[in-house]
N, C-alpha and C positions, 0 to 999 in steps of 0.2 A: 504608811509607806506611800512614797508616790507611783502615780499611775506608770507603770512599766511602758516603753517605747515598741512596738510590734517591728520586729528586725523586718519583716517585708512591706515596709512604708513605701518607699519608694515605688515599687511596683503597686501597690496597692492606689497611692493616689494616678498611678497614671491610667488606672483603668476606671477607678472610680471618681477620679475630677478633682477636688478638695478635698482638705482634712480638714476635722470640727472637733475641737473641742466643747463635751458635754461636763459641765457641771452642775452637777446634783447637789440637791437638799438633805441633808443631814438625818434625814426621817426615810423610815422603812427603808433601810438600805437592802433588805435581802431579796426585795420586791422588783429590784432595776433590770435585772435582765430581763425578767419574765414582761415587765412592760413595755421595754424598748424592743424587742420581738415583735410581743401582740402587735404594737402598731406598728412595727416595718411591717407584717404579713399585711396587718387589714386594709393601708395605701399602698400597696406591691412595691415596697422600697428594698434594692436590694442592699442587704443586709452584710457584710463580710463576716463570716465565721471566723476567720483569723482574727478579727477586732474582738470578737465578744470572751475569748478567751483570758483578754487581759483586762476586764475587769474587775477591779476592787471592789469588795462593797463597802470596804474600811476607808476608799481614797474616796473624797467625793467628785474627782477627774478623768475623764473616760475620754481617749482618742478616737476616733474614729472616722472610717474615708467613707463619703458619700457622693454620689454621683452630679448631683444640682444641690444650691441653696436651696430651694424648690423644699426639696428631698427632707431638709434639717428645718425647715416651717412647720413644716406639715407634720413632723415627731414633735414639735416643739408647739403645737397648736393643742395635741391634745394631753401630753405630757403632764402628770401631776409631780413626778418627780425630781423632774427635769426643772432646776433653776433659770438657766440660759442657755442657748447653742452658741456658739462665739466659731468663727474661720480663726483657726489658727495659722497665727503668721512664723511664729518662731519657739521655740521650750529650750531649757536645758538644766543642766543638774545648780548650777549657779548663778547669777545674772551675767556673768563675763562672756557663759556661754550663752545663754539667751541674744545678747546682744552679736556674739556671732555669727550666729544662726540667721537674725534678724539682716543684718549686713546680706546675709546669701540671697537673700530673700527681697533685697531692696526694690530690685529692676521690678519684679511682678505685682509689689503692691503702690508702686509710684504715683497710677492714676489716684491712689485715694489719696496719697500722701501731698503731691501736689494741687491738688485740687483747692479751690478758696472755702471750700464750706468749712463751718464752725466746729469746733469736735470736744470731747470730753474724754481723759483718762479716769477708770475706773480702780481703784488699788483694793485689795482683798488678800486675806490672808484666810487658810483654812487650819483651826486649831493654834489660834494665835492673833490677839486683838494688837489690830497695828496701830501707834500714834499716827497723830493727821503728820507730824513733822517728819516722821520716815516716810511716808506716803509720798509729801510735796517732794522728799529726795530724789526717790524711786522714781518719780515721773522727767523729774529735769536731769537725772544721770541718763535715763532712755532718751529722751529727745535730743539732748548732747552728744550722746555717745553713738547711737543706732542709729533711729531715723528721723529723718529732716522733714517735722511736720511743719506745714504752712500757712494751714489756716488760724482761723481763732478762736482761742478756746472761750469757750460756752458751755458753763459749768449748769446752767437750764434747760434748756433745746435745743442740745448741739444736733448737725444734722448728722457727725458720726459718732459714738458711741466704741469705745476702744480699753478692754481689762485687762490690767497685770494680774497676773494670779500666782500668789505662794503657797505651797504645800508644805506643811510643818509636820508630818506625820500623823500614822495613827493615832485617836484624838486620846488624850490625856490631861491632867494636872499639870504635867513639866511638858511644855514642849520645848522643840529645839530650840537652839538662839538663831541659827539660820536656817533656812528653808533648805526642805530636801528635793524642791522642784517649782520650777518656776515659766508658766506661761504667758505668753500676749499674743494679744486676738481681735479681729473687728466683731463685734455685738454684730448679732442676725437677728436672735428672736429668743421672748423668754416663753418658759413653760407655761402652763395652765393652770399655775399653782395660785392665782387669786377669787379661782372656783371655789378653793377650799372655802375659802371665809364668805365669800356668797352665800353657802347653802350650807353653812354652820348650823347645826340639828336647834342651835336654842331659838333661832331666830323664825322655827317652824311653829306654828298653833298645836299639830297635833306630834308628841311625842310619847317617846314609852324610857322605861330605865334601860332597856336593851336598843336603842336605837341604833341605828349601823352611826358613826361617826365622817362626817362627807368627806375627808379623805381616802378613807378607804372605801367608800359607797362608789366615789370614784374611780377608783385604781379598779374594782371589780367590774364596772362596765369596761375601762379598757383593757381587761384581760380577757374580756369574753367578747371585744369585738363589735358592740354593739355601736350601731350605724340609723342613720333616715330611713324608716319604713320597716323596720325589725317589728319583732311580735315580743317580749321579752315578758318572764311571770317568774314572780317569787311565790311558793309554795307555802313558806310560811313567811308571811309578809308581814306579822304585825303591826309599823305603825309607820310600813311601805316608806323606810328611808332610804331602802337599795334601789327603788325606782326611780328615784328623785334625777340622781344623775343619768337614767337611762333615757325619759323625758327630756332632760335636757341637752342628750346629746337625737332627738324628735326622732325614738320609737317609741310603738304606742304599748303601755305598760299595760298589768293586770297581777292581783293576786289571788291567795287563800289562805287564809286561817283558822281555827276551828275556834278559835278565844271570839267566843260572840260580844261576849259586854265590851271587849279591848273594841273591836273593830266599831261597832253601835257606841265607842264614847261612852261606855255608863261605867269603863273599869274606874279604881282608885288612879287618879293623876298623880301623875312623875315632879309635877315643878313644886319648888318647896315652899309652901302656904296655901297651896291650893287645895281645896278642901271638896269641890265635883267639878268633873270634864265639864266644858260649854257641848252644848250640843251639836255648833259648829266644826267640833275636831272631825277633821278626816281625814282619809289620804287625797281624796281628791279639792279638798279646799289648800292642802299642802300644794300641792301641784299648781293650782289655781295662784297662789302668793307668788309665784314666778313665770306666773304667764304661760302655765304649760297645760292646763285645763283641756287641752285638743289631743294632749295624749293619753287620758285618762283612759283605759280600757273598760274594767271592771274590778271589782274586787268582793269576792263572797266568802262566806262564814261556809268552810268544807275541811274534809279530811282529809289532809295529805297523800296519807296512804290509802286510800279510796281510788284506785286509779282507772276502776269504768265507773266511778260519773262521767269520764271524757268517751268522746267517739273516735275512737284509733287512727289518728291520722298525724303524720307530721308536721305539726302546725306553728310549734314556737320555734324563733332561731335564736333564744338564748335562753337559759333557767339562771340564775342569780338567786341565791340564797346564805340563807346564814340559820342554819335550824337551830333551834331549843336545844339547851344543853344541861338543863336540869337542876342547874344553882340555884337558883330562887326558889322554881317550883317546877315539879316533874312535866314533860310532856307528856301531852295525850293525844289518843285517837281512839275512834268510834270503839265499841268492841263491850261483852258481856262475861264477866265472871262466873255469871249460870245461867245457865238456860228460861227466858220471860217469854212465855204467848200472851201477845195483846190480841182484845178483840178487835174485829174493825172500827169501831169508836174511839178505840182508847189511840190506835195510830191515830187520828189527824193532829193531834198535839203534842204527839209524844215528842220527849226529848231524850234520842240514845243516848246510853249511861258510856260512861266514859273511861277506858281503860290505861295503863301506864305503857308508854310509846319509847323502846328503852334506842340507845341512841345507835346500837350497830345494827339495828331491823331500821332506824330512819333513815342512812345512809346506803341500803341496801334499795329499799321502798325509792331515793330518793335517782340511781343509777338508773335501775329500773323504770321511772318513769321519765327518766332522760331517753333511754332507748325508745319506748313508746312513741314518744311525743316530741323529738329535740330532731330538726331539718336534720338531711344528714349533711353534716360540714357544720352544724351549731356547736355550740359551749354549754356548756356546764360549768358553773365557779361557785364553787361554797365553803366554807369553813369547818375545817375539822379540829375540835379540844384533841392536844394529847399532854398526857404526864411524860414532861422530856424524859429524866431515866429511863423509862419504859420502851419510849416511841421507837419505830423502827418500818423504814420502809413497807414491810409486809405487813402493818396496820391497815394501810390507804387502801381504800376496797375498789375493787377493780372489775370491767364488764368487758368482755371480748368486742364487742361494737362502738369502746369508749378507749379512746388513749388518751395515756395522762400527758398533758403540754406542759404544766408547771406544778411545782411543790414549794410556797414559799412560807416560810418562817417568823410569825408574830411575836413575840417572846414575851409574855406577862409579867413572870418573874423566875427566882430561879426554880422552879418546881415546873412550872405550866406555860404550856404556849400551845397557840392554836394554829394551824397549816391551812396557808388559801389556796386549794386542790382547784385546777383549772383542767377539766376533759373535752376533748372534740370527739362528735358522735362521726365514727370511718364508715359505717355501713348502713341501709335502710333497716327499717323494720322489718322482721319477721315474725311468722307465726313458731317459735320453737323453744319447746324448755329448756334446752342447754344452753341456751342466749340468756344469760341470768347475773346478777351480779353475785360477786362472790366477795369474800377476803378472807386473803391467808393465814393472818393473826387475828381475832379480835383483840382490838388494845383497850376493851371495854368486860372482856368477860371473867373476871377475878374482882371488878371495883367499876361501881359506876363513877364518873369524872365528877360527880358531886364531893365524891367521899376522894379523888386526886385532888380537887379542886381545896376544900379545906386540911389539906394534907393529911394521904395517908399513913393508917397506923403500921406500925413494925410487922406486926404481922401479916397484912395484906401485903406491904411492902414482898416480903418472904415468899407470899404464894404467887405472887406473878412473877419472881422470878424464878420459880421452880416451874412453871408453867411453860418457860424458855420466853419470857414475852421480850426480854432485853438479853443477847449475849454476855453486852458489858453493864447491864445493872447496877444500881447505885442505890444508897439511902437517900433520899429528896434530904436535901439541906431544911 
């Protein structure tokens, strides 16, 4: 469907200056608000709540009034999901109305229209591949019909930049013969979306089979806010792919991991023929490949849930994470099955034994040391597996010092998807037990997500829902 018109337009642009059309990327649709927020809050852009209501995550068209061009750069600089920002000059449900729209609108865009620079029309269809011959139509029915452009077209480096855009509906197989909406707009600024292929995970030395993938590596620095002179640490950092982007938007990173051989390069290599790590993999030679070697903090082989190795202060202003989730191979942390006294000899070399770290104690360990250690006014952004049937609000674990800002929806396939949980820390640290993380449900305590993960059997099926973990419960397909 096309993007819905906000019946308070008018009043809206007169307070907020212009209206922009945002057109978005066809990727992680459920992710758009929670990103176009974070960053109105973290350049203080003000945001209209009335705008964010209508949109679609199915349309990839989003209206919206913003105060300066200024305003639509600066979402559009860091924006990975943001295609382009385009001023819109005119919409309507057919081109008949576009172009009357366009007519209303003539006196205000004149200076560009008249002007001698060179220009370019842009034609695009969403959920519907247009011939170039409907295109060349499309553009000389607008110039005929609407407006009297003057300069000359420069299909290379025009100095303007100008997109029709058709909306064919929710995306499908059959789409419509005609558009269900239709806009034209002067080009401002595209997103940030050729970061992604920059910092594409193959194009790193050191990689793992779990690497964060650098679009989403990126979407989670911008959901957490991260800025010039931040402190930001992943806790299990791996093969520190979520840092990548946090260095290059120049805060100075840092991790931990307990996987010694992964981090020291001696684990089994991820690329296909390779048979041992160089000794060169690391995170900070990762870093180094993009010139960002200055933000390299630290990174050490520790236990997550260990949380006085640190000295209590609020020191980080972001956590970024994506914890172990037990497919491959279980996580762990420090910890003893029975009771060992070493003598003082035998410590200097010991290596603690290693216990299974199940994944609703890592999300609990993981709030918890958010509150400890996260500014107050930092983020918290990590990923949580859940089995969709199951899942339910009262899974997501919750801290009295932590509000949740976003819950957004990755979807695997039809059984499993995983939730990128964004928290802001409201209050300082305290010294008090009742400051604890808690959660309502465990969505892990009938089936570890191993055993969701390769589909659960009928029977587990059975006992979490008698357990009440889902009201409306389903068999996983």
């Amino acid at each position: 469907m096309a993007a819905p018109m906000n019946s308070n337009a008018s009043s809206l642009q007169c307070k907020y200056g212009k209206t922009y059309l945002l057109y978005f990327a066809n990727h992680h649709t459920d992710f758009r608000v929670a990103e176009l927020v974070a960053l109105a809050d973290m350049f203080g852009i003000d945001l209209p709540v009335a705008d964010l209501k209508f949109l679609d995550k199915e349309c990839p068209f989003f209206v919206v009034h913003l105060s300066s061009e200024a305003d639509a750069k600066q979402l559009a600089s860091r924006s990975v999901l943001i295609k382009s920002i385009i001023e819109l000059w005119g919409h309507g449900i057919t081109h008949e109305d576009l172009f009357e729209d366009l007519r209303k609108s003539k006196d205000s865009v004149m200076s560009h229209l008249m002007d001698t620079a060179s220009f370019k029309i842009v034609v695009d269809g969403f959920n519907k591949s247009l011939p170039q011959k409907y295109k060349v139509q499309r553009i000389e029915r607008l110039t005929e019909d609407a407006l009297p452009f003057s300069g000359k077209i420069d299909l290379k480096n025009p100095d303007q930049l100008y997109y029709l855009l058709e909306d064919y509906g929710k995306q499908s197989k059959n789409a419509d013969s005609v558009p269900q909406h239709v806009y034209f707009g002067r080009w401002v600024a595209d997103g940030n979306r050729n970061e992604i292929q920059n910092q594409e995970v193959n194009k790193r030395s050191f990689i793992g089979n779990t690497s964060m993938e650098a679009s989403l590596s990126l979407l989670m620095a911008n959901l957490s806010k991260v800025q010039k002179n931040m402190l930001v640490i992943d806790p299990f950092v791996g093969t520190g792919s979520i840092l990548v982007p946090c260095a290059y938007h120049q805060a100075y990173v840092m991790g931990t991991d307990i996987n010694y051989l992964l981090l020291h390069a001696k684990a089994k290599p991820s690329r296909h023929k390779q048979k041992t790590r160089s000794p060169d993999e690391s995170i900070r030679n990762n870093l180094a490949g993009y010139g960002l070697e200055a933000y390299y903090g630290d990174i050490m082989v520790a236990d997550a849930s260990r949380h006085t190795m640190w000295r209590t202060t609020e020191i980080f202003d972001a956590i970024i994470t994506d914890p172990p989730y037990g497919i491959r191979e279980g996580a762990k942390k420090v910890g003893k099955e029975e009771a060992v006294t070493l003598t003082p000899d035998q410590r200097v070399d010991h290596i603690p034994q290693k216990v299974e770290y199940d994944l609703s104690n890592i999300f609990t360990d993981l709030l918890n040391f958010a509150y400890k250690f996260l500014r107050t006014g930092g983020r918290l952004t990590y990923w949580f597996p859940v089995h969709r049937a199951n899942y339910k609000e009262e899974n997501i674990p919750h801290h009295p010092s932590m509000r949740l800002v976003s819950n957004c929806e990755q979807t695997m396939n039809l059984r499993i998807s995983r939730r990128l949980i964004t928290m802001e820390k409201i209050q300082p640290y305290r010294e008090d037990e009742s400051l604890a993380s808690q959660t309502h449900v465990d969505h892990y305590l009938n089936s570890s997500f191993r055993n969701m993960y390769f589909n659960m059997s009928e029977n587990q099926q059975k006992s979490v829902t008698t357990e009440g973990n889902s009201p409306d419960s389903r068999k996983p397909p």
